[in-house]
N, C-alpha and C positions, 0 to 999 in steps of 0.2 A: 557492468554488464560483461556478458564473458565474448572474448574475441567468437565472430561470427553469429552471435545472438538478435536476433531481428526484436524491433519494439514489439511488444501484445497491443492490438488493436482491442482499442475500450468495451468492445461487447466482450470480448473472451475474459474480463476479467470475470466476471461474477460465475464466468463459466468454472473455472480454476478455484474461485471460492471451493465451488459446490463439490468440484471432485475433492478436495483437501479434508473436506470434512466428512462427504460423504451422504449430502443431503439432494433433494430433488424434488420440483418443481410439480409432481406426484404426491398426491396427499398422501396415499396407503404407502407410497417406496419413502416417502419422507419421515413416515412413521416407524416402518420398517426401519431407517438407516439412522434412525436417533435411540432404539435398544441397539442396535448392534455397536455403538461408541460405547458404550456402556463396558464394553468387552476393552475398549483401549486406558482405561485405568493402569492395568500393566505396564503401556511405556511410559507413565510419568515417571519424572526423575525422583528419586526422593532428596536429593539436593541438588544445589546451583553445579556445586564442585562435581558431580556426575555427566552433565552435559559438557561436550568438547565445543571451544570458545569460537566467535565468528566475526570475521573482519565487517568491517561497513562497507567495502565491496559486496561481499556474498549474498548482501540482499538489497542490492541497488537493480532496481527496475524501471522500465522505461516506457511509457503506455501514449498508442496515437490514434486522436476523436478527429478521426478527418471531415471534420464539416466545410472544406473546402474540396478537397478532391474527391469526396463521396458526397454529394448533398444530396441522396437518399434517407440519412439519418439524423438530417437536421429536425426533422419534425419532430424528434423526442425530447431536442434541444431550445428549441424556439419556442416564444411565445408570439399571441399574435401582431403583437407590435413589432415582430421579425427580429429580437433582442434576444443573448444565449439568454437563458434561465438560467438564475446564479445558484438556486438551491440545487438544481440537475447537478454541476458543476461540484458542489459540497460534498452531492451522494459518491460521485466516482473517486473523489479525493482519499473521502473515509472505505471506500471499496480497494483500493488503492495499496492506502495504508495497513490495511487488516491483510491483503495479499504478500504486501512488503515484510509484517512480522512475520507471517506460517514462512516465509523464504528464510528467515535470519534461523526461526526454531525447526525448521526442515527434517522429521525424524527421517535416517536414512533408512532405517531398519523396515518402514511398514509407507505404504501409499497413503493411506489414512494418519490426521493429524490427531492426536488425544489431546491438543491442544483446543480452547474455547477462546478464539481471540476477539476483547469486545473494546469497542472503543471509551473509553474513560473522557478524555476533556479533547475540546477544538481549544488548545492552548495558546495559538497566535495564529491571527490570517493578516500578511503586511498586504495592501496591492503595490504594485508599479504603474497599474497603466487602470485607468476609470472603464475605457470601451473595450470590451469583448468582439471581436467582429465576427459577426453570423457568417460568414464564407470562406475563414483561411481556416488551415489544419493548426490544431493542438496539440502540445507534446505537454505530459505529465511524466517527471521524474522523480524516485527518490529513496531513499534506504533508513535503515535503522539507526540513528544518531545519537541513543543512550538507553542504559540497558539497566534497570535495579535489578532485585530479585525475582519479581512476580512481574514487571510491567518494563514498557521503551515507550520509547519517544521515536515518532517517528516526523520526519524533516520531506517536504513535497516543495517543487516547485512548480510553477505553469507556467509555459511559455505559447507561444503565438506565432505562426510565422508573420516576420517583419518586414516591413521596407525600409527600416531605419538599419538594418543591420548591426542590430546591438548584440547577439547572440552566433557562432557560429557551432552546429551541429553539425553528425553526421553528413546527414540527411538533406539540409536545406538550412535556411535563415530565420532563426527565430530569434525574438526578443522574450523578456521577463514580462510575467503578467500576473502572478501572483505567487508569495511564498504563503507556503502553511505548517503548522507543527501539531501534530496530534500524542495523544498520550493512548496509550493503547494496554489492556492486561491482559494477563490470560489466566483461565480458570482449568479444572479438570472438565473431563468429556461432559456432564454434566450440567456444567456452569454452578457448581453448585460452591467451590470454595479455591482460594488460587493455587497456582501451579507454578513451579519454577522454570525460568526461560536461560535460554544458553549464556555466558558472559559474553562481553566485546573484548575483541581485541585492537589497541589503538595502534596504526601505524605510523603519525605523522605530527608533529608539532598543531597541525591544523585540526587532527581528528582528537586531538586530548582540548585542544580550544572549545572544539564544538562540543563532545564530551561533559564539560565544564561546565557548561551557559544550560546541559540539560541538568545536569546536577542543580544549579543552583536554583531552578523553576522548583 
C-alpha cells in the first residue's frame, strides 16, 4: 500500500468494481456501458512483452468489514444464530481479488479497464481460527502472487481483531483467520477469448519463493 493510503471500506469495493469496468446497477446504463467496452478492444496488448511489468507491491490492497465498530452492517453479515455468514465472507474475498488484478493490469492510459477479470479456481482456503466473532472489525489484505500469460494468482489473507495479540497492524491488533488463493483470468472486453496480463516483477528471495509454489499449482 502506498505511504499515506487509507484501507477501502468493504462497501466501496464493488463500488470500484463497477467504475473499472464501467458497469451499473441500471439496467438501460448497464446496457448502455457493456456496447460502449466494446470500443476498448484497442487497448489490449497484442503481447505479454507490450505491457510494462508490476511489482507485488503495486497491487497489494487493504480492505476493512467493521462489524465491530460500525454494527449497522452486521445484518448483511449474520445469520440468525448471530454467526458471520462464511459464504458472505467468500463473496468479498473473490470481490477482493478481482479488485486486486484490474490494480496489478491498471491501464494508465484510459479510466476504463478492456480488461474481463473472472475468477477461475478458489485454489486453497487454510483457516487459523474455527470462530468468526460477529462484533470485532475485519481486515482483508492481499496482492497479486503469480502471473502467466492470460491469468494470476491471487494470495488474500483475513485477519480479526485479537486479544491474543498474534498480529500487529497499522491500525490495531489483529490475528490471522484465514488465508485464501484464487486463480483469476482475464479475457477481452467481451469475455469472449483471453487477453494478456502485465508480467511481475520479483523483488525478494521471498517473492520468487512465493512465485514458485504459484508456478508449481
Amino acid at each position: 500500500m502506498e505511504e499515506g493510503q487509507l484501507p477501502i471500506h468493504v462497501n466501496n469495493v464493488r463500488n470500484k468494481l463497477r467504475e473499472i469496468v464501467g458497469a451499473s446497477t441500471n439496467w438501460s446504463d448497464h446496457v448502455q456501458a457493456m456496447n460502449e467496452r466494446k470500443a476498448l478492444h484497442t487497448l489490449l496488448a497484442k503481447s505479454q512483452a507490450d505491457l510494462p511489468p508490476r511489482k507485488m507491491s503495486d497491487s497489494y490492497i487493504e480492505v476493512i468489514l467493521p462489524l465491530g465498530s460500525q454494527p449497522e452492517i452486521r445484518g448483511k453479515y449474520l445469520n440468525v444464530h448471530n454467526t458471520v455468514r462464511f459464504g458472505r465472507i467468500l463473496e468479498d474475498l473473490d470481490s477482493l481479488g478481482v479488485l486486486i488484478c484490474y490494480t496489478h493490469t491498471k491501464h494508465d492510459a484510459a479510466q476504463r479497464s478492456p480488461l474481463s477479470i473472472v475468477t477461475a479456481l478458489v485454489d486453497k482456503i487454510g483457516l487459523w481460527e474455527q470462530h468468526i466473532y460477529p462484533d470485532r472489525d475485519i481486515k482483508f489484505v492481499g496482492n497479486v502472487s503469480w502471473v502467466g500469460r492470460t491469468s494470476m494468482e491471487v494470495k488474500m489473507h483475513m485477519l480479526q481483531v485479537s486479544d491474543s495479540k498474534l498480529f500487529q497492524l497499522n491500525d490495531g491488533i489483529y490475528g490471522p483467520v484465514l488465508d485464501a488463493t484464487f486463480v483469476m483470468v482475464a479475457r477481452d472486453p467481451e469475455n469472449k477469448r483471453p487477453a494478456f496480463v502485465n508480467p511481475l516483477i520479483l523483488e525478494t528471495p521471498e517473492e520468487e519463493k512465493i512465485f514458485k509454489e504459484g508456478e508449481s499449482m
